[in-house]
N, C-alpha and C positions, 0 to 999 in steps of 0.2 A: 920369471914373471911375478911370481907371488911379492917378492919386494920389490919391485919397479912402482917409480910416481910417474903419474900423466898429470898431464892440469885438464881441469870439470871446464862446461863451458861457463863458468864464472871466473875462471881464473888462478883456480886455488888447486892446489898441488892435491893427488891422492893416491892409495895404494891402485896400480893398477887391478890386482886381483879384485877391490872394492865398486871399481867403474864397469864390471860385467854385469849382466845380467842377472836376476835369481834364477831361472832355470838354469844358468851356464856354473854360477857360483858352487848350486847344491849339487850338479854333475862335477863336479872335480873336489867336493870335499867329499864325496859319496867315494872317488876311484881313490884319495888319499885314503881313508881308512879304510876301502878293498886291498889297497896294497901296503897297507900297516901288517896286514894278518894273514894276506901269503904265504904260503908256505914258501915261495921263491927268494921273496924279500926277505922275509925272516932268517932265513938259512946263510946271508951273505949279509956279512954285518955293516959294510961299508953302504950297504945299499939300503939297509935296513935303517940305518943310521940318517942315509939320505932324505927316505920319506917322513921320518920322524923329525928332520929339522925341518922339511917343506909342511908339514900338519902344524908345529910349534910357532911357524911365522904366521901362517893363513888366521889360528887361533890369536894369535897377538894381534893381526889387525883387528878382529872382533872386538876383541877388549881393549883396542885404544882408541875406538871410533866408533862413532853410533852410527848404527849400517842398520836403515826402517825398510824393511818390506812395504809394495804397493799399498796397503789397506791403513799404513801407518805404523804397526804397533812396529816391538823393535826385533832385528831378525839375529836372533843367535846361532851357535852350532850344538845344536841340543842332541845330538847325535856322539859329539867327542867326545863330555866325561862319559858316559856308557865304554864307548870302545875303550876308552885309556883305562878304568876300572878292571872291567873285563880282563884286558893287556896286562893290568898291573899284578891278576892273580895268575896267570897264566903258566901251565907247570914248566912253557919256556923262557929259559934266563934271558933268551933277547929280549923275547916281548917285554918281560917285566922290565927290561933294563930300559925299553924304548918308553915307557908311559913314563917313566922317574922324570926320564930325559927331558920331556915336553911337558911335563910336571915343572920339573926346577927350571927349567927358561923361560916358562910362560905361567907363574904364577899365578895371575890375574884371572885365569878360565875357572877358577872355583870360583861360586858363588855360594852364597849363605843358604840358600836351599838344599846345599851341595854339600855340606862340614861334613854330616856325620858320614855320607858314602867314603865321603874322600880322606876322613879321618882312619873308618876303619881300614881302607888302602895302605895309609901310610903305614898304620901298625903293624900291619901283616909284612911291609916291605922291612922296614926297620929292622925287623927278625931274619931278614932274608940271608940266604948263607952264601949267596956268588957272590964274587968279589965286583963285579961289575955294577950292578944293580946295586951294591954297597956306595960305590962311586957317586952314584946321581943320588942315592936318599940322604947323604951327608952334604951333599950341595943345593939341597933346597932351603929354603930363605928360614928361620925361627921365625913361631908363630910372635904375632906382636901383642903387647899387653894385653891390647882389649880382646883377641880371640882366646884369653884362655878362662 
């Protein structure tokens, strides 16, 4: 569901996970990062892996659409960098390997309010000694001229 389009009643294609409700939206990115830090999911990597590409898409439609809450302003997942942070220190090598994960596929969920948390992440990940979590911090994008 998270990548399925419907069309609005205007006509125009959209993520269906977009076209729910805010209460329904914020209950399912609430149970995605309950089941990022499971101990269940965590322990099965396959599974573990699963959640972390379904939070990585849910996060990407964010950041490719402006998605306004009722009152107008505009509604982000201000919730995710905490958890992925969090994930990225984490003394297990899944977790850390699952925040890289949805770190380098979905690029875009850092904001400029965000560099220095998310800077200090990276550094600490860069050092990291699993070989897995190695895998996703060498496949994140180089910073571009003007961030440095």
């Amino acid at each position: 569901m998270s990548s399925r389009t419907s069309k609005d009643s205007a006509g125009s294609s959209r993520e269906m996970f977009l076209t729910l409700q805010k209460p329904q939206r914020d209950a399912i990115r609430t149970l995605l990062l309950q089941g990022m830090a499971a101990p269940s999911v965590v322990a099965q990597p396959s599974l573990r892996n699963k959640v972390g590409d379904a939070v990585a898409e849910i996060a990407r439609q964010y950041t490719d659409e402006d998605v306004y809450n009722d009152d107008g302003t505009r509604d982000t997942w201000a919730d995710l960098l905490a958890a992925l942070f969090q994930a990225s220190q984490s003394p297990d090598a899944g977790q850390r390997e699952t925040a890289f994960r949805i770190f380098a596929t979905t690029p875009g969920i850092i904001e400029k309010q965000h560099e220095e948390v998310v800077l200090n992440s990276f550094t600490k990940g860069f050092k990291d000694d699993d070989v897995a979590v190695s895998c996703y911090k060498c496949s994140l994008p180089p910073p571009s001229p003007t961030d440095v």
